[in-house]
PAVEX-461060 format. One record per residue (C-alpha): residue in three letters; x negated, y, z. Coordinates in steps of 0.05 Angstrom, whole numbers. Layout:
 rest   east  north     up
  Ala      X      Y      Z
...
END
This chain:
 rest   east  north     up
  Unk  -2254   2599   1940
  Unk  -2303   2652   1947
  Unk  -2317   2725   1950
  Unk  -2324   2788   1910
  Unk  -2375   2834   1884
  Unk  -2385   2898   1844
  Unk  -2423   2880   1782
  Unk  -2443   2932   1727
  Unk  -2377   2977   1749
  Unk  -2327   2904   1755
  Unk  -2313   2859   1804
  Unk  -2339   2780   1794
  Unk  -2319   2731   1846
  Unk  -2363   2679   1871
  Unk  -2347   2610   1886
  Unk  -2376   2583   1941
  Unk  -2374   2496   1950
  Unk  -2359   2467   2006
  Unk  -2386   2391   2028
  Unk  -2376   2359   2094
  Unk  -2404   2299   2115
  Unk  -2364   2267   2162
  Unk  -2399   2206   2190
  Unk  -2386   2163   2259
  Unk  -2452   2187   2288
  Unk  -2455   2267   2254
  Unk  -2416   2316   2219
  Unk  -2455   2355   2178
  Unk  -2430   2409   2126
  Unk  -2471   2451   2071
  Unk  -2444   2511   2041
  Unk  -2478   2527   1970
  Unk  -2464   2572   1904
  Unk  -2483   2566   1841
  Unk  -2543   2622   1813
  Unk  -2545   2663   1754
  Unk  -2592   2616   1726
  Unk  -2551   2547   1743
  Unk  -2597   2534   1812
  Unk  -2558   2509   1877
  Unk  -2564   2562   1926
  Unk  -2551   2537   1995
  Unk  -2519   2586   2039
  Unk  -2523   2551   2107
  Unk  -2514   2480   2132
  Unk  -2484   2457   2203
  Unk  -2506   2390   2229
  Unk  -2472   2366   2296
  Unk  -2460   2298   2336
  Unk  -2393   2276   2311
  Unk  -2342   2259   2355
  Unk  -2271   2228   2361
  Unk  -2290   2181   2295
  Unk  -2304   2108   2286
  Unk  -2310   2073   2224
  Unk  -2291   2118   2191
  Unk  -2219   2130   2227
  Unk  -2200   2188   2270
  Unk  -2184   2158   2338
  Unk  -2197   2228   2374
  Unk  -2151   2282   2329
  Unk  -2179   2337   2386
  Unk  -2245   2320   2387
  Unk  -2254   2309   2309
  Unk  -2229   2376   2295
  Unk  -2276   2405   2351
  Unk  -2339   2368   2314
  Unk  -2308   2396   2248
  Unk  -2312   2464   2267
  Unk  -2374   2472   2305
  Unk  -2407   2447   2245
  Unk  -2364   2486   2199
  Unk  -2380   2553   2241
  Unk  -2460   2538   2244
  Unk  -2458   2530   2166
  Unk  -2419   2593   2154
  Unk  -2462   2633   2213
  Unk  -2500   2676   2146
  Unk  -2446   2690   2107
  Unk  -2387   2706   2150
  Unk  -2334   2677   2168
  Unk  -2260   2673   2128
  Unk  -2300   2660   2059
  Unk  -2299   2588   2053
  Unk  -2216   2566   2029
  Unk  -2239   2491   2006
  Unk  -2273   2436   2020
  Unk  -2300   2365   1994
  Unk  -2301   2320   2041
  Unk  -2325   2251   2054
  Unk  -2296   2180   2064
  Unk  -2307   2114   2075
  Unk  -2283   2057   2132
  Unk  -2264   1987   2119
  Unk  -2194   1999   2088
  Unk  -2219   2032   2035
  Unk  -2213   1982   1968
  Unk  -2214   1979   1900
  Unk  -2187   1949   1835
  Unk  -2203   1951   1769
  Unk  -2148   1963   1715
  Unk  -2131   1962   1647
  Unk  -2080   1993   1601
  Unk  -2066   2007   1528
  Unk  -2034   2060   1488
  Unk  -2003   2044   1422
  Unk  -1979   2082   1362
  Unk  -1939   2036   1319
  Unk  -1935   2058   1249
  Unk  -1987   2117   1255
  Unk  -2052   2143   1268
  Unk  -2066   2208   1305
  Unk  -2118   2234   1337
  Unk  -2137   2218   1393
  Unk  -2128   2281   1442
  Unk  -2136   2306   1519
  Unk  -2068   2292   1536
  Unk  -2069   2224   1496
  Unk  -2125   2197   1538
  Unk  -2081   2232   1606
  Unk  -2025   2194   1587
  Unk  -2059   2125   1587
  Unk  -2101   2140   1647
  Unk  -2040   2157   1696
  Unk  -2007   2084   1656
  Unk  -2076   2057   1685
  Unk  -2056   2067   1752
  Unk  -2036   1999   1786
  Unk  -1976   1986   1837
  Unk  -1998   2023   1914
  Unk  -1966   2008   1959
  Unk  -1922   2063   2001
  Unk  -1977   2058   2061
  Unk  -2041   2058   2006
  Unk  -2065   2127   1983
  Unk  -2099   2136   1910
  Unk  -2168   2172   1923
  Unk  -2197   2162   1852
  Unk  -2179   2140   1779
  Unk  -2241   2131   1744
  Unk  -2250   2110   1676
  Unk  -2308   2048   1662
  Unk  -2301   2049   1585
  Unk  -2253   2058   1533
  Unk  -2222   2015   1470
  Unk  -2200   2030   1403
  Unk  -2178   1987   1356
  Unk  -2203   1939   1388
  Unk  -2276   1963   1379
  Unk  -2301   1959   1463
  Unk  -2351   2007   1494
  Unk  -2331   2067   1463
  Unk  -2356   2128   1508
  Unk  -2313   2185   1488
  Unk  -2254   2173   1448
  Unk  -2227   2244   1442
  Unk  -2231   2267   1367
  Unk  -2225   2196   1335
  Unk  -2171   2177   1297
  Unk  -2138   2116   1325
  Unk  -2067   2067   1328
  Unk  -2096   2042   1389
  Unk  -2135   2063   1445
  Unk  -2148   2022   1513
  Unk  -2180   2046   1572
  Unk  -2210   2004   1640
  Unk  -2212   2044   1702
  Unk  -2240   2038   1774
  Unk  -2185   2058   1821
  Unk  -2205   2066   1890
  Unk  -2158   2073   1946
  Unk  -2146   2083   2024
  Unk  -2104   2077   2078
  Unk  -2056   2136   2088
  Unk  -2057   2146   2154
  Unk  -2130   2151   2155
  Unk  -2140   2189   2102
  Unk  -2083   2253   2126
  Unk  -2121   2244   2200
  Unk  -2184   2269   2161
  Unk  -2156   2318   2131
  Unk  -2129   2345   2195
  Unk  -2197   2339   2224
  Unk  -2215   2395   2170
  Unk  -2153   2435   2175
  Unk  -2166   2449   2242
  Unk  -2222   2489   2220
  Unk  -2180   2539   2191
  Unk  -2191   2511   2121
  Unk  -2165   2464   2063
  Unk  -2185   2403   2029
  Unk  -2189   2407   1952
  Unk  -2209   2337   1951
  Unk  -2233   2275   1990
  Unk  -2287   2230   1959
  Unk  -2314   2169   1974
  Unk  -2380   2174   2006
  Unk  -2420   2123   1958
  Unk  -2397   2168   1906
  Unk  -2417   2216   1931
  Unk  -2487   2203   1949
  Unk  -2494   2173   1881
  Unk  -2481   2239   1849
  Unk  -2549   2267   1895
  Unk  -2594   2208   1877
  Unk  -2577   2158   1821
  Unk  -2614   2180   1750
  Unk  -2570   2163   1688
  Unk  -2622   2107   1670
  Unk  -2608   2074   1732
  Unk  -2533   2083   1722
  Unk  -2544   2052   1649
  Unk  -2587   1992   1672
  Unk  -2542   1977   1724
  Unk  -2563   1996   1798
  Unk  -2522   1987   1873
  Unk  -2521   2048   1918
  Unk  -2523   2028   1982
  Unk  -2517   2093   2037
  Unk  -2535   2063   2105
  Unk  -2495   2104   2155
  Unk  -2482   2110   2229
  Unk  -2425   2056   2232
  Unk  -2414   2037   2159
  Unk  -2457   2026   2095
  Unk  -2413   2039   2045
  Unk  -2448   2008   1966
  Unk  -2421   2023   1901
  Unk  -2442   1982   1827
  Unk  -2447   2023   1770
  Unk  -2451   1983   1695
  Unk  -2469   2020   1631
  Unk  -2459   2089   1670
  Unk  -2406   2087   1709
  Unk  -2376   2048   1770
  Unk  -2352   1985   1769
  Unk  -2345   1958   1845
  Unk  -2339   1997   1909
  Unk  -2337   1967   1980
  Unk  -2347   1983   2053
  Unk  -2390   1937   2109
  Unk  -2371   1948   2174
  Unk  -2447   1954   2201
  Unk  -2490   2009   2199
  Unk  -2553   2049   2235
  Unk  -2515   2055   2301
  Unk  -2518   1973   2310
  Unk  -2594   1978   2305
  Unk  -2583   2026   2364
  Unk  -2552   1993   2406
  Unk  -2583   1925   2399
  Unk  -2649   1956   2414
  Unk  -2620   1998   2467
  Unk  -2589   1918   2501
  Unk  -2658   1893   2480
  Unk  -2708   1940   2517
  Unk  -2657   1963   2571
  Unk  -2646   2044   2561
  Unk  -2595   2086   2547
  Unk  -2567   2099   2476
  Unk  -2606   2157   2457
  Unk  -2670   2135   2482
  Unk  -2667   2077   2438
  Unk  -2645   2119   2382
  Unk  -2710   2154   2387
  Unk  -2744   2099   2394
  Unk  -2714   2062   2334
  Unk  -2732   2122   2295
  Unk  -2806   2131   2329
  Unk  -2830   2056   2335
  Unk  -2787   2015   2300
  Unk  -2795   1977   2240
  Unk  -2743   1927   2203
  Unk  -2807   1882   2183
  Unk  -2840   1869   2241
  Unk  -2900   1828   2213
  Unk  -2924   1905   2186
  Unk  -2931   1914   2250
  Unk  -3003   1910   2288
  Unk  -2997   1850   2335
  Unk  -3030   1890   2388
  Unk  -2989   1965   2391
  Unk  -2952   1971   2450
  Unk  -2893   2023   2470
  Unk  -2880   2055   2532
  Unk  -2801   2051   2552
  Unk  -2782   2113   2598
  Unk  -2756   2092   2666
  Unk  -2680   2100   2677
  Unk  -2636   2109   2736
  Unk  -2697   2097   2786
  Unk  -2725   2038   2744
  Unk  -2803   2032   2731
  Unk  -2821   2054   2659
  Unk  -2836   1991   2621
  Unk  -2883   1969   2563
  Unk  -2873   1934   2508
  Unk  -2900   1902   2448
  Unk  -2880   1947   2379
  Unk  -2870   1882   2347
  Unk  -2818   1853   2401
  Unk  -2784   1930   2393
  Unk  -2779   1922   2325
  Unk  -2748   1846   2320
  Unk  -2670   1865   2339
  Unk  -2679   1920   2293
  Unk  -2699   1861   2236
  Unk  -2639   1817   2249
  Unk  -2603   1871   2247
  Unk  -2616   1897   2177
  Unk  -2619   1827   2149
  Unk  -2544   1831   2172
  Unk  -2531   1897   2131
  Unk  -2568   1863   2071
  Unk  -2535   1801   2067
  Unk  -2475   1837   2077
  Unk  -2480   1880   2015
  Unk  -2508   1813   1979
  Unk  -2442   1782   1988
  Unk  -2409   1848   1969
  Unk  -2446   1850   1904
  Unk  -2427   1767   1883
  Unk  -2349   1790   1903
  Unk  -2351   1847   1846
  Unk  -2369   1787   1804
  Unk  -2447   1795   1799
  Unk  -2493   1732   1814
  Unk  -2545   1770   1819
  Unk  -2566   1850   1836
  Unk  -2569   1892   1771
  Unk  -2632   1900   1731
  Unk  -2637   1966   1766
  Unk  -2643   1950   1832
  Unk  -2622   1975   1901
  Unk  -2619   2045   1915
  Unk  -2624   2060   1996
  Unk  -2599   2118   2028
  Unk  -2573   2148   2083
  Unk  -2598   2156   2154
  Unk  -2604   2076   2158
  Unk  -2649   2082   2096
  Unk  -2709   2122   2137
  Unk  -2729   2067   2184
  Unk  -2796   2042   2174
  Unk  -2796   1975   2136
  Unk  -2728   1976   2099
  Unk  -2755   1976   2033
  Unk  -2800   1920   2044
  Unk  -2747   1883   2079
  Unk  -2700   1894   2029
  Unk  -2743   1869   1962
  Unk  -2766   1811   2006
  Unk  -2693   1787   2020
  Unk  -2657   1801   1955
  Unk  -2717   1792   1913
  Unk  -2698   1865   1863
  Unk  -2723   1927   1863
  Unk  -2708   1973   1916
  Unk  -2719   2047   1915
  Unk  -2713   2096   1985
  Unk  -2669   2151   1947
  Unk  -2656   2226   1970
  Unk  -2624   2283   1945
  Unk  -2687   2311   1898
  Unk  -2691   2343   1822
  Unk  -2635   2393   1840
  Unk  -2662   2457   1815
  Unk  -2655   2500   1882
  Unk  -2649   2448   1933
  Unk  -2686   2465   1996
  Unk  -2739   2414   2023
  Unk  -2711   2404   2094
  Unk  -2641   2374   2055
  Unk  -2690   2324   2009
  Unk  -2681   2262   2062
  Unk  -2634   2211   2059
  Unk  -2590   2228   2111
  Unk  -2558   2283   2068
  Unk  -2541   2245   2018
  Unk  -2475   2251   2024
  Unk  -2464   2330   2035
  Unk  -2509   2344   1983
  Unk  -2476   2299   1934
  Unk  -2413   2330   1957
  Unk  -2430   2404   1938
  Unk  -2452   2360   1871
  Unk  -2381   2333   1860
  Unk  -2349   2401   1881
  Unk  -2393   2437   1827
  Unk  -2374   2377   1781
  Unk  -2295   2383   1796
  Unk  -2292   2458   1801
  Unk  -2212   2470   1799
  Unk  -2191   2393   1827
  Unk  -2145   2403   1887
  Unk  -2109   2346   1909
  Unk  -2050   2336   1969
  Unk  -2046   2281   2015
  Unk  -1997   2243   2038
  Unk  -1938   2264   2006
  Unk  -1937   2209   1951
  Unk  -1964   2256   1888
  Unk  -2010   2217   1847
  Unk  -2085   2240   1835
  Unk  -2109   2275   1765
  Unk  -2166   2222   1744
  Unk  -2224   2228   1745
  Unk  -2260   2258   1681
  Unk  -2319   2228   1645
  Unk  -2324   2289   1608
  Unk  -2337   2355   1648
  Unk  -2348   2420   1609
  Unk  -2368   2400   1549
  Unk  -2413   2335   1577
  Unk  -2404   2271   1606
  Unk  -2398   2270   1689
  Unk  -2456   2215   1691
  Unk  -2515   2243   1656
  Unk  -2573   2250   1696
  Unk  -2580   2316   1737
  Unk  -2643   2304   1768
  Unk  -2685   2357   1744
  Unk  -2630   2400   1719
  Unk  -2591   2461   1736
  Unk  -2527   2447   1765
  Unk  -2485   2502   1744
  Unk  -2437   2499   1688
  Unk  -2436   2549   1640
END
């Protein structure tokens, strides 16, 4: 995955990442290497109204893989094209799930140490029964046992009869999950590996304090807002609400009577999910339509479909959050992103309904990032290059039955969830 250069008399070949965002509403991908001194160096980005995709599913195979490509080809318009041979892509939709297992390894009569291929055997006995229409995406290990001393971090190198491990397996629907992949392959390229979108994002904004703590992501896209709970580092609960940015749309747009896109603007313009920050006397001019008069309207009755709306999405993830087995959110908070997370009034909403802290997150502390991809709508693509850079070497097949390699804790030398903000993201 990459090219080739001269260097010093021999030839070094650079790895360029891959992330694509592929949302209901856009498709956006970002094409990045790593520098000689660990920075992200983007290479180009391609952001383009998606098409063909609902929910996350591919309903339009044709028009997908057109969406695909035109942002795939903007991305790759500086570097040339036939460079890029795999990508990370995103997922989410309602029939994504998740389970968490457990599994132990035991050594009668002897104690070894505990090695690599130890803790790879017990993670692929972690995996639960799938059924045949049910497609792994991750294996992800919470926290590991031995001897029945709990919360051991890194068990590799301890000597041990026993060693148990709890992992967060997420999985999807088959189906969906090959039609995605044929959305990419249509661009003339491969998938090394699909990963959920709150994952994702996560890797672009969480901080390893708020991982510790105990924090919910929750990305806010076009159709879905897809939330994942992380305890003492890692996660623990993932989960999908069918609702997203797009509903605000087109409530307002039923609301004030104009098309889709002039409500869109509007939502992003005018609107406000607390209303009562609103001055009672701003007003809003709504462009005429199809012969119509233009009409006015107060900002505050613009902004109250838009409210009801994202209490919706809120209460939503609230009952998310008590299903994973928490009464309450986690001492860390909400984390908001995503192109839901930018209108006006969602933070104060949200600490006002759920009564937690609530932080408007963005991809930010990555040594090399540009400013105009530090908003919350990339998120996802950022995180993506992230993960990519993270997972350098995971390739996976779909659709064929072959189980998923897990999910390391432990990448190069370090554990996958320390806190990158503010760091270079090469490895060494």
């Amino acid at each position: 995955m990459g090219s080739s250069k001269k260097d010093g008399g021999k030839v070094a070949k650079e790895i360029y990442y891959t992330g694509i965002d592929i949302g209901s509403s856009k498709v956006c991908s970002i094409v990045a290497r790593v520098g000689s001194e660990g920075e992200l160096k983007i290479l180009g980005t391609g952001l383009v109204p998606s098409q063909g995709i609902q929910k996350g599913r591919i309903e339009n195979i044709g028009e997908a893989q057109t969406a695909v490509k035109e942002s795939m080809e903007e991305a790759q318009r500086y570097i040339g094209r036939g460079m890029i041979s795999g990508i990370y892509a995103g997922v989410s939709g309602t029939h994504i799930s998740c389970v968490n297992s457990k599994e132990i390894l035991d050594n009668p009569g002897e104690i070894d140490d505990v090695t690599p291929s130890r803790i790879e055997q017990l993670m692929e006995a972690s995996l639960p029964p799938v059924d045949s229409d049910r497609e792994v995406l991750h294996i992800i290990p919470i926290g590991y046992g031995v001897d029945g001393l709990s919360g051991v971090r890194n068990p590799v190198g301890l000597h041990a009869k026993q060693v148990e491990v709890e992992a967060h397996v997420v999985t999807g629907d088959a189906v969906t999950l090959k039609n995605t992949v044929r959305a990419v392959q249509g661009a003339k390229v491969d998938v090394h590996s699909l990963v959920l979108q709150s994952l994702a994002s996560a890797e672009a904004t969480l901080t390893g304090d708020e991982r510790e703590m105990g924090v919910v992501l929750v990305d806010i896209g076009g159709a879905t807002t897809d939330l994942t709970t992380y305890r003492q580092g890692n996660p623990w609960y993932s989960a999908v609400v069918p609702v997203g940015g797009d509903h605000l749309t087109k409530d307002l747009s039923v609301a004030v009577r104009t098309p889709w896109s002039t409500a869109e603007e509007m939502k992003l313009k005018w609107g406000n999910a607390l209303p009562e920050l609103v001055r009672s006397d701003e007003e809003v001019v709504v462009p005429s339509y199809q012969g119509q008069p233009r009409t006015v309207v107060r900002r505050r009755d613009l902004s109250e479909p838009l409210h009801a709306r994202m209490i919706e999405i809120l209460k939503l993830v609230l009952l998310k959050i008590r299903q994973s087995g928490l009464r309450q959110v986690p001492v860390g908070g909400l984390v908001l992103t995503g192109g839901g997370a930018e209108l006006a009034g969602v933070k104060d909403l949200a600490v006002k309904t759920l009564g937690a802290p609530v932080r408007i997150a963005y991809p930010s502390g990555i040594v090399g990032l540009p400013s105009q991809l530090r908003k919350p709508i990339f998120s996802t693509a950022v995180g993506l290059l992230l993960w990519g850079i993270k997972h350098q070497g995971e390739k996976r097949q779909y659709g064929n039955g072959i189980k998923p390699s897990w999910t390391s804790r432990f990448q190069r030398g370090r554990p996958a969830n320390v806190d990158t903000r503010g760091q270079k993201v090469g490895a060494s």
